[in-house]
Each structure stands twice: as structure tokens, then as C-alpha cells.
N, C-alpha and C positions, 0 to 999 in steps of 0.2 A: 268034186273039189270042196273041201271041207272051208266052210268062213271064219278066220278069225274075229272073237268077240271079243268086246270091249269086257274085261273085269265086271262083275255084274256090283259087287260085295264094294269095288272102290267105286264105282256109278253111284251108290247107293249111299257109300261114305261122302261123296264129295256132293251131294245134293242136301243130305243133313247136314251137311257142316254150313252150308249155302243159308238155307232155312233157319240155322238156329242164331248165326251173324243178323240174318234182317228180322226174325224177331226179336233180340237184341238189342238191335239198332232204332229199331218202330217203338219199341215200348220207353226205352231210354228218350226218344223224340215224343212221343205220350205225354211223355212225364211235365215237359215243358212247354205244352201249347195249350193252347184257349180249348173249349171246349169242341167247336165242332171241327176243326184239325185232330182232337185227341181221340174223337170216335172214330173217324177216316181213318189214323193210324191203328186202333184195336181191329179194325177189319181187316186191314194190312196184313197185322200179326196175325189173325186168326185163317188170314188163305195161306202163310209160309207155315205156321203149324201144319196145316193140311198139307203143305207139300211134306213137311220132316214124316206126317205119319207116310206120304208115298215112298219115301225114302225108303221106310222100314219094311214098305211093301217089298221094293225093289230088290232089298236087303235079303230080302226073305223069299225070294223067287215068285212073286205071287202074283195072276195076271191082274189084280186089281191093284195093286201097287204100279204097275208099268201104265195105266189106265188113267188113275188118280195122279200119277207125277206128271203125266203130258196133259192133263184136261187142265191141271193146277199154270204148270207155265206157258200153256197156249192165253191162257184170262192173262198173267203176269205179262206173255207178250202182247198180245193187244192193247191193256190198258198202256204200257210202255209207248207203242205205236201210234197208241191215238192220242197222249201226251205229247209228243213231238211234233204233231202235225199241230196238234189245239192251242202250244202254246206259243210257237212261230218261231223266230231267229232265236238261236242261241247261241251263246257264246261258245266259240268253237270245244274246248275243253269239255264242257257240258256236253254239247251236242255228241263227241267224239266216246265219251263214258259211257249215255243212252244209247249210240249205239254199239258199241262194246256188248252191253247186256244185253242189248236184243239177238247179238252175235249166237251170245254164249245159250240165251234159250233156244233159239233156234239149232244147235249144235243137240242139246242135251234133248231134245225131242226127237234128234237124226238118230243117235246113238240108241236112244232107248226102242225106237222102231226095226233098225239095222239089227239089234238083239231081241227081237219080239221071241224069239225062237224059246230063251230060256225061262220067259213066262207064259207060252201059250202052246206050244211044240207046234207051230205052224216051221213051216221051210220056205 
């Protein structure tokens, strides 16, 4: 019985576009903070870059691209993770968004595993 896969080319589309919003967003927040907030944020930007180039992997059928975008939002889930715990009650909204996003990495690491097939030709 053959699996349906997830779009490999919109997985790939919808994680650069993911990446280039929060670098985007990071740098524009850069722009306006003190200076060691502004360095926290240029690492920020510089691990979502790293996810856009996974993108391109992904894009591109490459096993290092499938590799590089789950090693990128396993760090993005974690540090998410251990934010929530570190920095205690949250206003429900808040808390309800962080975890939204941890939803959504943990989805986008299912997906790219459940298609390992079109970057590794494992079955």
C-alpha cells in the first residue's frame, strides 16, 4: 500500500516563508533594543536563516535539507520549551500562542520524518 506524502516543494514553501517572517521580525526587533537583547536577536535571525537555507534543502529533495530543518526546529522547540517552563505563569493568550508554536514544530518534524522516503529513499 503506497503512503501518501505530504507536498514536499509546499513543506519547503511553507517553512521559508515561516523563516523569512521571523527573520524579519528579529531584525526589525534588533533594530530597537539595547544592545545585549540585539545580539540574542541577530542569533535568533541567524538560526531562522539556517532554517530558510533547510527550506531550500527540503525544496530541493536533499537529505541534508530534511536533516538541517528538524535539527533547526528541534533547538527552536526546546529553547520554546524551556522558556515556558523558565519563565512561569503566563498570561493565558501568551501561554496559548507558545504553545500553538510548539504545536506547529512538533507537526513540521512529523511531516518531514513521515516523508523521510523523498530525501533518503528509506521506506
Amino acid at each position: 500500500m503506497e503512503q501518501r506524502s505530504f507536498p514536499h516543494r509546499v513543506l519547503a514553501l511553507l517553512i521559508g516563508l515561516f523563516a523569512a517572517l521571523n527573520i524579519v521580525t528579529t531584525i526589525l526587533a534588533a533594530a530597537t533594543q539595547e544592545a545585549l537583547t540585539t545580539a540574542t536577536l541577530l542569533v535568533s535571525a541567524v538560526v531562522y536563516g539556517l532554517l530558510a537555507v533547510g527550506a531550500m534543502g527540503v525544496y530541493l529533495r536533499e537529505k541534508w535539507g530534511m536533516w538541517l530543518t528538524s535539527i533547526v526546529i528541534g533547538v527552536l522547540a526546546g529553547s520554546l520549551a524551556f522558556s515556558l517552563f523558565a519563565i512561569g505563569p503566563q498570561p493565558a493568550l501568551v501561554a496559548i500562542g507558545l504553545y500553538g508554536r510548539l504545536a506547529v514544530y512538533a507537526g513540521l518534524i512529523v511531516v518531514l520524518f513521515r516523508n523521510r522516503e523523498h530525501f533518503t529513499g528509506e521506506t
